[in-house]
Steps between C-alpha positions, in 0.01 A plus 500: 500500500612843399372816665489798248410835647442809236562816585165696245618922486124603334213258434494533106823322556441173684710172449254393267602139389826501691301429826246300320801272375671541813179359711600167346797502713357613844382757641461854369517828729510861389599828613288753393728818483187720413258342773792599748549137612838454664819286323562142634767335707736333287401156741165571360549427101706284279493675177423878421355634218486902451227637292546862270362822565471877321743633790874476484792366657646843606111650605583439887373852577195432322415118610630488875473155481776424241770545764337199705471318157864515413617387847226207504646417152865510618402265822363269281779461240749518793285181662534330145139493394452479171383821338294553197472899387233613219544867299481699821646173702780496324570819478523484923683147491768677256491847748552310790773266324685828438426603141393775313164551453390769272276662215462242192606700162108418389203406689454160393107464591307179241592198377822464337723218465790426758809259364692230692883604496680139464581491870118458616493167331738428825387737798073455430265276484541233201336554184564861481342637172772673252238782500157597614243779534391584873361782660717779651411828666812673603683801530769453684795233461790350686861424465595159609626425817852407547517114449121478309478407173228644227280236352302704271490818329208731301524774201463754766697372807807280511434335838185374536573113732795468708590219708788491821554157589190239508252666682497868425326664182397828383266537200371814362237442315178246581427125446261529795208706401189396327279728325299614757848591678566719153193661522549577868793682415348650221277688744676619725831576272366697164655800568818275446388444125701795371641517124834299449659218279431227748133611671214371329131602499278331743285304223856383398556381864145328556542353165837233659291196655657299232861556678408392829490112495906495378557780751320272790704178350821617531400663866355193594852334422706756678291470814521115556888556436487761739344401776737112500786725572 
């Protein structure tokens, strides 16, 4: 039995299929950063997943509660406990490893293709596609922390999965969601929709149900690899 506990910033943003998947392996707990709920002792969980968010890494005077965030983070890759980071989440897991974090050349907000650098094949799950199209909705980006390794890359932003070791990944854009999840973040993120190379229009981002069961495939994959670490 594996314990997962998912730390959820905003509630257009939940962990989706993640948790669902990860139910099959125990129990699931969450952390509901908007609700105010309180972060975990490490004893507590197994696993950690960390959800995205609108805010950003370096917004500590806006969001009082990303101070606790990064030092619950930091506990928990200190105790070893395998740590799974999403857009947002792994944008923090990068921060806290000590690299830069900063303001992607493009917003990179649609479905675009990401695709797997030849190292990937070694540090993800197996049966890593050569390319495919998921669903991103980023501005920001991260460099890799020392040690990590980038596993795939996009048009618009070079480092889009790293791995450190077995048991900790960052990926920037989303496998997770489903298309009520898009349209949840449709709603509450519009104003985000602005004019550039990689934003598309909202029928173009409603229109990407097609992309989802190769996106939950290969998520599915990297989970159960995951979580036997």
């Amino acid at each position: 039995m594996t314990r997962v506990h998912v730390v959820q910033h905003v509630p257009f943003e939940p962990g989706a299929r993640i948790a669902a998947e990860a139910a099959r392996y125990g129990p699931v707990t969450t952390t509901r950063v908007f609700a105010g709920d309180s972060f975990p002792l490490s004893k507590d969980f197994d696993a950690l997943v960390v959800m995205g968010g609108p805010m950003g890494v370096h917004d500590d005077a806006v969001h009082a509660w990303l101070a606790d965030e990064k030092r619950f983070l930091v506990g928990a890759l200190h105790d070893g406990k395998p740590v799974l980071g999403v857009c947002l989440g792994a944008q923090l897991l990068a921060h806290v490893l000590g690299a830069r974090v900063y303001r992607n050349p493009h917003k990179e907000i649609g479905w675009f293709d990401v695709t797997a650098l030849p190292v990937s094949r070694a540090n993800a799950a197996g049966g890593v596609p050569e390319r495919l199209r998921v669903f991103h909705w980023h501005g920001d980006t991260f460099e890799l922390p020392r040690g990590a390794v980038n596993l795939m890359r996009s048009e618009a932003c070079e480092n889009q999965w790293f791995a450190l070791g077995a048991s900790v990944q960052g990926i920037q854009f989303h496998l997770e969601v489903s298309m009520e999840t898009v349209r949840g973040m449709l709603d509450a993120g519009a104003d985000d929709l602005t004019p550039g190379p990689f934003v598309q229009s909202r029928d173009e981002l409603l229109s990407g149900g097609a992309h989802l069961p190769a996106a939950h495939a290969l998520l599915d994959r990297t989970l159960e690899t995951w979580l036997a670490r």
